[in-house]
Each structure stands twice: as C-alpha cells, then as structure tokens.
C-alpha positions as CSV (number, residue, x, y, z in Angstrom):
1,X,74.6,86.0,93.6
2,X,74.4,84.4,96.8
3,X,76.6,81.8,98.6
4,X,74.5,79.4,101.1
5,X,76.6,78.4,104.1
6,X,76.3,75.6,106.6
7,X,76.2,75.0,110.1
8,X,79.4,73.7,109.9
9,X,81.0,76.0,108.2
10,X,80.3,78.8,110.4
11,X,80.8,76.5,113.3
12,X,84.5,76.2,112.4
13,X,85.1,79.6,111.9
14,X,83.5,80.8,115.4
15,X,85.7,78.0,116.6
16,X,88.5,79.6,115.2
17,X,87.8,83.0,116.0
18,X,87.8,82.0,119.7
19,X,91.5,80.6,119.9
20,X,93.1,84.2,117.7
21,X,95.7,86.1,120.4
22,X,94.6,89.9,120.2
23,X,97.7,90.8,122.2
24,X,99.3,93.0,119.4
25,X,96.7,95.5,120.1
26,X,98.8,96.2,123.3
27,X,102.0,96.5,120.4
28,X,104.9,99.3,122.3
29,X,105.3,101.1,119.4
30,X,101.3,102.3,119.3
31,X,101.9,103.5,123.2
32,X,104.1,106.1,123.4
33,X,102.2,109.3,124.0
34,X,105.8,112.3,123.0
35,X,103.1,114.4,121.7
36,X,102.8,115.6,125.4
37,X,106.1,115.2,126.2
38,X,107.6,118.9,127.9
39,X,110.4,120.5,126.8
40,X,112.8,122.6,128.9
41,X,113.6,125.4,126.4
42,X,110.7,126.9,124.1
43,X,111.0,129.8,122.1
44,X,108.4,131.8,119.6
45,X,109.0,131.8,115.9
46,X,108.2,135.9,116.1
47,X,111.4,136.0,118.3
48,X,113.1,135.4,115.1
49,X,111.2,138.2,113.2
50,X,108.5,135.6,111.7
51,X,105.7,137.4,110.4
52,X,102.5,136.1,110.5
53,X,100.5,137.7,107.4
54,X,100.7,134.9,104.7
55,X,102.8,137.7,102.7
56,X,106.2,138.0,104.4
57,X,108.5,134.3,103.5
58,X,109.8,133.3,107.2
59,X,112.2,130.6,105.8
60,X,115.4,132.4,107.7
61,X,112.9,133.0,110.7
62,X,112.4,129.3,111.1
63,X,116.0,128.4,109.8
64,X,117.3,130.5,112.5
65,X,115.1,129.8,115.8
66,X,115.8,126.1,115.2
67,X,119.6,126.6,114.6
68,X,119.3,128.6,117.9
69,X,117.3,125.4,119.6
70,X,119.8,123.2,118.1
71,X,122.2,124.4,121.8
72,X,119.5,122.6,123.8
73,X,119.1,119.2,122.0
74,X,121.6,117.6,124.7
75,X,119.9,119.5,127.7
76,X,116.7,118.1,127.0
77,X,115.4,119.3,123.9
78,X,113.1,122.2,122.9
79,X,110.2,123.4,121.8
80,X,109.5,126.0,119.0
81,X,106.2,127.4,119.5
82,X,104.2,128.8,115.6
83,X,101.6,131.0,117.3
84,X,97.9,132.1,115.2
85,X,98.8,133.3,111.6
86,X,100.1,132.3,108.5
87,X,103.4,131.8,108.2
88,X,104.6,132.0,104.8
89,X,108.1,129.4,104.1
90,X,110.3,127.5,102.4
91,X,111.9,124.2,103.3
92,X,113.5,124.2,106.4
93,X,115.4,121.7,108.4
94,X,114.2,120.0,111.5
95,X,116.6,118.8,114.5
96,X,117.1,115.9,117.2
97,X,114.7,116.3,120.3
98,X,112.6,119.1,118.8
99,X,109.1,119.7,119.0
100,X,107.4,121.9,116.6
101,X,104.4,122.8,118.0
102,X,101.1,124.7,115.7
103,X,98.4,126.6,117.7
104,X,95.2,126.0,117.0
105,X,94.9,128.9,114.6
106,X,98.6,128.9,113.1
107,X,98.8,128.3,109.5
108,X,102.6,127.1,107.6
109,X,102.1,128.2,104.5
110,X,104.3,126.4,101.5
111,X,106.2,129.1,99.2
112,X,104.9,129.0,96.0
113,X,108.4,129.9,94.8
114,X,110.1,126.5,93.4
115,X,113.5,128.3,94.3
116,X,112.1,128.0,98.3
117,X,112.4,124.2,98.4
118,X,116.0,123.1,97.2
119,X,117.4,120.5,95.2
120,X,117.8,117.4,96.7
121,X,119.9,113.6,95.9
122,X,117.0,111.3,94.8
123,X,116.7,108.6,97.5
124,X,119.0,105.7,97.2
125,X,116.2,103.3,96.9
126,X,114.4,104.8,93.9
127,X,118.2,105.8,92.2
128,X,116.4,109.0,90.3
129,X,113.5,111.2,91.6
130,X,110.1,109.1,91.2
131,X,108.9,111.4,88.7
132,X,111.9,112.3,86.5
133,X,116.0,111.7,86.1
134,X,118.0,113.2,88.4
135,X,117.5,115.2,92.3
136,X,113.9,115.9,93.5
137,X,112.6,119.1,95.8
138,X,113.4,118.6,99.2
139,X,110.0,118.9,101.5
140,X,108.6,121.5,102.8
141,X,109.6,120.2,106.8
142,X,112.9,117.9,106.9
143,X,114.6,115.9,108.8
144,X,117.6,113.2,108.1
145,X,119.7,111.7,110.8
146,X,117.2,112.5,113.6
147,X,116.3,111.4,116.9
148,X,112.8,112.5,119.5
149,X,111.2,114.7,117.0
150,X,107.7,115.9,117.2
151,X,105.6,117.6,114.7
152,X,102.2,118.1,116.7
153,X,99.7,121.2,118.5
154,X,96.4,122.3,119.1
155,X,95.1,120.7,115.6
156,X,97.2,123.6,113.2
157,X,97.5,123.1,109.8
158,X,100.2,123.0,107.1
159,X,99.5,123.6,103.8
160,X,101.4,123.2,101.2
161,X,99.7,125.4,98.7
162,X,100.5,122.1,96.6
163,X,98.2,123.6,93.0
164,X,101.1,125.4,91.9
165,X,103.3,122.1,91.4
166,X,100.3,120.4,90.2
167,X,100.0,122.8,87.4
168,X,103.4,122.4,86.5
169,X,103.1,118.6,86.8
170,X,100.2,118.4,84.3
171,X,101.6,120.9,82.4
172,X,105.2,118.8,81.9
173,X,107.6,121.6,82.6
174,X,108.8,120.6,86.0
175,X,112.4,119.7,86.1
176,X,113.0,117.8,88.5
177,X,110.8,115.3,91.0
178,X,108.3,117.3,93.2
179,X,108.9,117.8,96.9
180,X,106.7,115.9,99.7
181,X,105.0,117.7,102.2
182,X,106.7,116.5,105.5
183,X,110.0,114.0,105.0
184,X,112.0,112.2,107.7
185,X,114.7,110.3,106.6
186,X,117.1,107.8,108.8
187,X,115.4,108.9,112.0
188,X,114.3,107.0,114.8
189,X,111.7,108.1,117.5
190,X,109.4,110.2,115.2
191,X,105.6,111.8,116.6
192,X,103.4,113.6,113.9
193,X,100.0,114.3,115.9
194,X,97.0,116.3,115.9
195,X,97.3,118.7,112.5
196,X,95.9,119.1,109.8
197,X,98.1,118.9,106.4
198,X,96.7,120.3,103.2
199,X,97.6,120.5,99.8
200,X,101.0,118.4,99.3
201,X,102.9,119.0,96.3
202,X,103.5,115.7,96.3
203,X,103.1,112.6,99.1
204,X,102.3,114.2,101.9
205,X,103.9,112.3,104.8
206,X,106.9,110.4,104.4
207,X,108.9,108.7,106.6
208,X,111.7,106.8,104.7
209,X,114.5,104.8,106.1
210,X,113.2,105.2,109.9
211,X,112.2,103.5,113.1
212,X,109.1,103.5,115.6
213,X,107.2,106.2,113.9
214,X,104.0,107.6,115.3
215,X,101.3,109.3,113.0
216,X,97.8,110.0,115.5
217,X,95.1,111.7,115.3
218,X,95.9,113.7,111.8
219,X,93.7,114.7,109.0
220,X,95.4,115.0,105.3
221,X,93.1,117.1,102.9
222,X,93.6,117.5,99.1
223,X,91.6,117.8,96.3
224,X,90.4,114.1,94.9
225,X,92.1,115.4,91.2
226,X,94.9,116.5,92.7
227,X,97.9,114.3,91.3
228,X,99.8,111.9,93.3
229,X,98.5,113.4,96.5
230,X,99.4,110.2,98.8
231,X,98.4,110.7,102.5
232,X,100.8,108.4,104.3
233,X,103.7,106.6,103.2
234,X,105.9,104.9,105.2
235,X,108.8,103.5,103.1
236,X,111.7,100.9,103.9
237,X,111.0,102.3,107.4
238,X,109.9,99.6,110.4
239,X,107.3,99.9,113.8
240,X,105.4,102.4,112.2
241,X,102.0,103.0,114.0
242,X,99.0,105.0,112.3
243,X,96.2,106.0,114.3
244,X,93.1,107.8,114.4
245,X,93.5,109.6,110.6
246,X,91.1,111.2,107.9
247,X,92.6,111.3,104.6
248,X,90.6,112.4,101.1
249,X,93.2,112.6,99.0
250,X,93.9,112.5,95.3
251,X,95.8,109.0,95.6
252,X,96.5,106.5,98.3
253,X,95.0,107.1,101.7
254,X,98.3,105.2,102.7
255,X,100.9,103.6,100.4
256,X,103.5,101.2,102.0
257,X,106.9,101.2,99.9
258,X,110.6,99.8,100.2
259,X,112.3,100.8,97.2
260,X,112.1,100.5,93.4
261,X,113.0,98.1,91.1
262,X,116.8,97.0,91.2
263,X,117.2,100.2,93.5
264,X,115.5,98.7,96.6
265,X,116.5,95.6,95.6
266,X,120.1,96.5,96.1
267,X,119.5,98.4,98.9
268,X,117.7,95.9,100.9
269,X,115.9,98.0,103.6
270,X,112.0,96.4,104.1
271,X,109.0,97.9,105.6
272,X,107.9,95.8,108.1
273,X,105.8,95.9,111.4
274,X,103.1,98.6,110.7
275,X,100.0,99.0,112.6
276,X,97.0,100.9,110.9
277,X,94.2,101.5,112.8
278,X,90.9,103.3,112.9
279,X,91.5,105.0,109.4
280,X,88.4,106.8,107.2
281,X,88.9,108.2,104.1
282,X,87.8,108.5,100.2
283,X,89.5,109.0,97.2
284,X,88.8,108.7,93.3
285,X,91.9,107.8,91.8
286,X,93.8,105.7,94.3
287,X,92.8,103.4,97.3
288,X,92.4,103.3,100.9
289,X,95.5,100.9,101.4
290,X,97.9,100.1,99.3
291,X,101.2,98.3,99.5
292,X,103.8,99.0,97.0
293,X,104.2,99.6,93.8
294,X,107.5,100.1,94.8
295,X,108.5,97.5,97.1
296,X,111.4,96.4,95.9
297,X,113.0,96.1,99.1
298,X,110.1,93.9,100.9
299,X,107.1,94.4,103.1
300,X,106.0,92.0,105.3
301,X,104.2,92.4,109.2
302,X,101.6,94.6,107.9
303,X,98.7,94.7,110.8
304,X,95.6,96.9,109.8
305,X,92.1,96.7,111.6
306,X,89.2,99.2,111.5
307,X,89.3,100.8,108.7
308,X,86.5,102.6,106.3
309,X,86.5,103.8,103.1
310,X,83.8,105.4,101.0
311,X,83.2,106.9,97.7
312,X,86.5,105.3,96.4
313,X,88.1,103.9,93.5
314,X,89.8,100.7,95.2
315,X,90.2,99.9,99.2
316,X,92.7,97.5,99.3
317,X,95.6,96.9,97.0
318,X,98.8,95.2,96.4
319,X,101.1,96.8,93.2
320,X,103.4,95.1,91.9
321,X,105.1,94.4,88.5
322,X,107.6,92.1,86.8
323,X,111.5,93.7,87.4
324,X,110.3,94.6,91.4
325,X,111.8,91.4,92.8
326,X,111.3,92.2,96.3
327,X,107.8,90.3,98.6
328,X,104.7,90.7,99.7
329,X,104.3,89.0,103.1
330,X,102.2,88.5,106.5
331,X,99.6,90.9,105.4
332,X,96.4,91.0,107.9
333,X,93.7,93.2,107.3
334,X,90.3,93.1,109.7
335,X,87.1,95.0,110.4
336,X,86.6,96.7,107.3
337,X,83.8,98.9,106.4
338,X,83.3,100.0,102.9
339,X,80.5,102.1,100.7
340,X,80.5,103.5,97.2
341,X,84.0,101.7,96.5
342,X,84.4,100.7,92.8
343,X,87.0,97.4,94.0
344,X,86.7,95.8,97.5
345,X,90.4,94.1,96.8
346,X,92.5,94.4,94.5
347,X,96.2,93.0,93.2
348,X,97.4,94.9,90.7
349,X,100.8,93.4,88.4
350,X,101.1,95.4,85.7
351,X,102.2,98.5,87.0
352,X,104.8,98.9,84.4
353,X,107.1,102.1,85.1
354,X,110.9,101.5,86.0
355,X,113.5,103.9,87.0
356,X,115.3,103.3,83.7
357,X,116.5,100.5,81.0
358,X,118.7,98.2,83.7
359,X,115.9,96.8,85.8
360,X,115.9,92.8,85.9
361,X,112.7,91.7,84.3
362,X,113.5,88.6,85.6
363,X,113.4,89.8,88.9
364,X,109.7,89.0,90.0
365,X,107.8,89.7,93.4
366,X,107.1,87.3,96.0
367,X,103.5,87.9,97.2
368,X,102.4,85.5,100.3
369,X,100.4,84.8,103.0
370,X,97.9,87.7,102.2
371,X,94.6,87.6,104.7
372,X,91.5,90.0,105.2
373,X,89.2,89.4,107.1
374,X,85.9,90.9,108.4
375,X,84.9,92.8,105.4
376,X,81.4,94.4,104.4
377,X,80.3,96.8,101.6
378,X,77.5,98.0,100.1
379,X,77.2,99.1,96.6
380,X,80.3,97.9,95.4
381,X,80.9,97.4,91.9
382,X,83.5,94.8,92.2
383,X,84.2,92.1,95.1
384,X,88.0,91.9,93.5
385,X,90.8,91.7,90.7
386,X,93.4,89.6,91.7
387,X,95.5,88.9,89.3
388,X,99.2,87.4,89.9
389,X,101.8,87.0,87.3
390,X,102.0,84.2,84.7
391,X,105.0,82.4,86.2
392,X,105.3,83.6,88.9
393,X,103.1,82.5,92.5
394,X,100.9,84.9,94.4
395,X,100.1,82.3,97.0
396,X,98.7,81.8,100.3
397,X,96.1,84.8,99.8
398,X,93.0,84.2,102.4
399,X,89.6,86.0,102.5
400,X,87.3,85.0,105.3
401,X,83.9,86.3,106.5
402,X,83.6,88.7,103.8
403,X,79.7,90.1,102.2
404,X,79.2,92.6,99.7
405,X,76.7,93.8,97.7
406,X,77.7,94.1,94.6
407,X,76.7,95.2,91.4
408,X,78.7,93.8,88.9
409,X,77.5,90.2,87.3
410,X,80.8,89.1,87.3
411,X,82.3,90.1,91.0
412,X,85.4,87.9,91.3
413,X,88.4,88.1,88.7
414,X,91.3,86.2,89.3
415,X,94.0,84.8,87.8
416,X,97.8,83.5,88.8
417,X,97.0,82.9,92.5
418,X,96.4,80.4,94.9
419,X,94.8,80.6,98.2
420,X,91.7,79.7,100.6
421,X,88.6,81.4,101.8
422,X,85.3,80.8,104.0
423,X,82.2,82.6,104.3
424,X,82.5,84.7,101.3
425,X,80.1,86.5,99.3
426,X,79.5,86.4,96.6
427,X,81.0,83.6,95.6
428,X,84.6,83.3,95.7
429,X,86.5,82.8,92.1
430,X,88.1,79.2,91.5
431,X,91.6,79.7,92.6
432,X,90.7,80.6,96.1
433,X,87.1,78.3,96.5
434,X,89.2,75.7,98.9
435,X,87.8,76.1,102.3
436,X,90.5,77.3,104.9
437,X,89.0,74.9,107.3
438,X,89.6,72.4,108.5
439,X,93.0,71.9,106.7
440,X,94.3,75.3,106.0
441,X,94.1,77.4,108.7
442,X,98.4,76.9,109.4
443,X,99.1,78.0,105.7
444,X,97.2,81.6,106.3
445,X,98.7,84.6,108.2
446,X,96.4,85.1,111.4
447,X,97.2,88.0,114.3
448,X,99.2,85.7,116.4
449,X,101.7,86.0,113.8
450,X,102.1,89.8,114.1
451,X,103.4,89.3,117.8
452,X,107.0,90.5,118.1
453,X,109.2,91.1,120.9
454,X,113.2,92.0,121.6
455,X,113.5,88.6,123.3
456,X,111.2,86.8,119.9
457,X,112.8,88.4,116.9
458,X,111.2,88.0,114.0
459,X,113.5,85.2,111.5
C-alpha cells in the first residue's frame, strides 16, 4: 500500500525541519567524560587475597579492599583495580568516589550460590519484589546513597552466570524476586563505561532513584530466551544519558520505569530527561525501547535519536494498563533504522499485572505528546498497534516522515488515540490521518522542547 504525497506536503515539512533547535545534542549531562577521571589511591583486589581461578568466591576479598578504600573517599577517592582472571563473587557493596576498574581480560563472575546475594526490602515504588511478595535479591554490584562512582576499564566483563536463576524462575521455586545485575539506588554522579555485562539474573542495569547517570560505550549480552533479561533500565531516576550500547537481550534493549501502580503513584518520583543515542540491538521477546509498564510515577523528557534495531519482536513501545495512573509525556524519537522487526510502534494497555488487590482501577495513565520521527524499515510485519484505553485519551501522538515495507495487509491498528502525522507510509490509520501541518505543528513535542537549563526549569 502506497501513500502519494505532494509538493506541498513535503515542502512544509522541509520548511519545518529547517527552523528545529538541535542544541540538546550539546545536553551537560551527555559531556562528562569520569570514566578517565584519576584517582589518588588504587589498590589490587589480590592485595585482599582475591583469587583469580573462577573457583575460589572473593566476596570478602572485594568486601574488604573497598571497606579499606572507603578511608580515601574524602581525600579524593580511589580506585580498585580487578586485574586478568575470573573472579568468582557474591554481592558486594560499592562506595562514594570509587572507581571499579576491569582489565581487559578480568572476568566478575556471579556466585551461583543464591545464599551469595542477600535478601533485600523491595523498592518503595514497586511495594513487593516485581516478581513475587515480599524482599528481592540484592545485585550482584550495589550501591545506595552514593556519590562519583564509576564502574568502567579496558572493555572487562561481568557476568552474572544469570541460567541458574532462570532455571529456577521457569521452574517456579524461587522465593523471593531475582537480583539485577548492577543496582544504584539514590545516587547522584554515576559512570558505567566500556564493559561488557553478560548473563543477568534479572535486569541487568539499573539505576533507580538517581541523578545524572552516564551508561557509554557498553555491550549487554544474554540469550534472546533468557527471561526478563532487560538491558537498561533507568527508573524514577532523572539526566540519564545512554550512549554508544549493544544490547541482544531476552527483553527490552532499554525499559524506562517510575514506579508501579498505586506504589509509584504514592511515591511520586518521575523519570525524566533521558538521552538515548546511537543504540543497536535485537531481541525476540521484548523491544528496542520501551517506556513503562511501570510508570506509575511519570515519564516525561524522553530524547532518543539514532537508534537500530533488527531481528526483533517490537522497536518502540509505550506499556501501560488501567490502575498505573501516572503519564506518558514529551516523548521524541528520531533517526530510526529498523529490519526484521515484527512491530515498528507499538502502545500497549493491557498489561494487566498489579502488585496486589489495592490498586485504583480508576487510576488511568496519561499518555501525551508522543512524536517519532525519521523512521525506516524493511520487512516489517506491522507499521503499528496503538491502542489507548476506552475512556481514557492517548492524545497528541505524532508520526512524521516515516516508510516501511511491510508485509502485513492490514499495517496500521489503532484505536483510543488521537494525534497527527505527515509523510507516512503506508498509510496512516484514521485517528492520526490529520496532517500536522500547517495547523498542528504547536500541539506536537519537537526537540526544542527537550532544552533545559538551571536558569529554565522545566514547569
């Protein structure tokens, strides 16, 4: 199916194209560089009588050297330095202005020993582990309360040897939620660069309840069945910048969240100002981006540009359900590349699990002011499913200069939503067929939108 446009048409839109402010590209957050930063203090984990042969379990080793490092956090920080090996561990406990730096041949290793990562509260905004009732294994690297950390090196690796909890996930006789692979919680000034993570229990990076957080250059690894395998989720956490990542995972490339149900409704801490750029990635049973389902707590200031996905279930996604409450808001996505992907776009509103019986069903998501832009694809099976909630209004939703081959005969499915689009094919389904020019340009979220600054708070 083919959509003919005219001279006009195309005319406004170059017009329009020319007046867009690219300054966010130049956003503060993206520029800081800690990775490099120099320490005063470094010490060896083998100075703590860390063995390197995948065997021996270090957890004390690494406990220890960064209790020791913990003397030099107001003398300018430290450094602990995991040389070539495989270091064999449980959870342990990061500190403020630490880096933890991975050789190029240095292996963490996750313990394969439940009894290794402890017991945790569930988070505040979820009110129970994600997966069941009660606590939820802490990660395999923690932090909470933190200030200048850095998890980076010579492109290491940590694995979390994650096909023991996946066993036991699919096999029902965990007890309690599984543990991510790297968690940050309330911590400000947070660099994770050049590594390679592997096999996550659970989510693999997750920064929750923190501030101008850095992910460059990484590459996140799990097996496409593995369950629940997120790459990167920043959640109720703000000026979050992902660059430069490869993620094949067996979920969401990256999952924004804030909280779930009346949880992160009552706890009221958004995710908002996130860059994503230059991402590539595949995965069968999740998508490239996704924002939600739990958020609860609101996400809004989402910026994403150059991005490819391939050999994927769906690209981009909002999840939502009825009993969130929480919004969807100034979402821009650009320059987006896409092959073998079974859904370009996608809004998703029935995803139906709550923490338990007191969630407000009444309590329904505000998604707005939704654009994505600059999209092609080529063997796509559907252009989109977007599909609102009956009373409720997904509104403001704009797709411009979008082509994809696809091979569906129905390629648009959409229901419950309102918004605009131009330069679309195939062609667009009813509830978005108004043409966002010349009249509706001010009621979609462009760039210029996504500038910030201390002395222009956002309202």
């Amino acid at each position: 199916m083919k959509r003919s446009f005219s001279l006009v048409d195309v005319l406004l839109v170059l017009a329009f194209f020319c007046h867009i402010q690219w300054a966010v590209k130049g956003s503060s957050h993206c520029k800081q560089n800690a990775s490099g930063q120099l320490r005063p203090h470094s010490v060896t984990i083998t100075e703590f009588g860390a063995v390197g042969d995948g065997v021996t379990l270090n957890t004390k080793a690494f406990q220890n050297a960064i209790f020791y490092l913990n003397s030099f956090a107001d003398k300018g920080g430290a450094k602990l330095f995991v040389p070539a090996g495989r270091w064999l561990t449980g959870s342990f406990d990061l500190i403020s202005h630490l880096t933890l730096w991975l050789d190029k041949d240095a292996v963490i290793l996750g313990s394969k020993n439940s009894d290794d990562w402890p017991v945790v509260d569930p988070l505040p905004s979820y009110g129970r582990g994600r997966e069941l009732p009660g606590g939820r294994h802490r990660s395999l690297i923690y932090g909470h309360n933190l200030t200048d950390v850095v998890i980076t090196g010579d492109n290491g690796t940590i694995d979390g040897q994650g096909s023991v909890w996946w066993n036991w996930f699919r096999s029902k006789t965990l007890n309690y939620t599984r543990p991510h692979l790297v968690e940050l919680m309330n911590s400000t000034g947070v660099v994770i660069s050049n590594l390679t993570f592997l096999n996550s229990p659970f989510w693999t990076i997750h920064p929750v309840y923190c501030s101008r957080v850095i992910v460059q250059n990484v590459t996140i690894l799990a097996p496409l069945d593995s369950p629940n395998t997120d790459g990167i989720d920043p959640d109720s956490s703000s000026d979050v910048c992902i660059e430069d990542c490869y993620i094949s995972t067996g979920d969401d490339l990256i999952a924004i969240k804030s909280g779930w149900d009346e949880y992160g409704i009552s706890f009221a801490r958004p995710s908002t100002n996130i860059i994503i750029r230059r991402l590539i990635g595949h995965n069968r049973n999740g998508s490239g981006i996704a924002i939600g389902s739990e958020m609860s707590g609101g996400v809004s200031e989402v910026f994403a540009e150059n991005l490819y996905f391939f050999d994927s279930s769906t690209a981009i996604i909002i999840k939502t359900a009825r009993g969130r409450g929480g919004y969807v808001r100034n979402i821009y996505i650009s320059n987006v590349t896409l092959a073998g992907v079974d859904t370009a776009i996608r809004f998703n509103s029935n995803f139906s699990q709550h923490p338990d019986e007191f969630y407000d069903p009444n309590a329904l998501p505000v998604i707005e002011r939704i654009t994505v832009k600059d999209v092609t694809g080529d063997n796509i099976k559907v252009a989109g499913l977007l599909k609102g909630i009956e009373g409720d209004s997904f509104h403001h939703v704009c797709l411009l200069n979008i082509t994809l081959g696809v091979t569906s005969e129905f390629p648009w499915n959409c229901s419950y939503i309102q918004g605009y689009s131009a330069l679309v094919s195939p062609e667009i389904c009813g509830p978005l067929k108004e043409s966002i020019y010349p009249n509706h340009s001010s009621d979609c979220y462009h760039l210029s939108n996504l500038l910030w600054s201390p002395a222009h708070p956002r309202k």
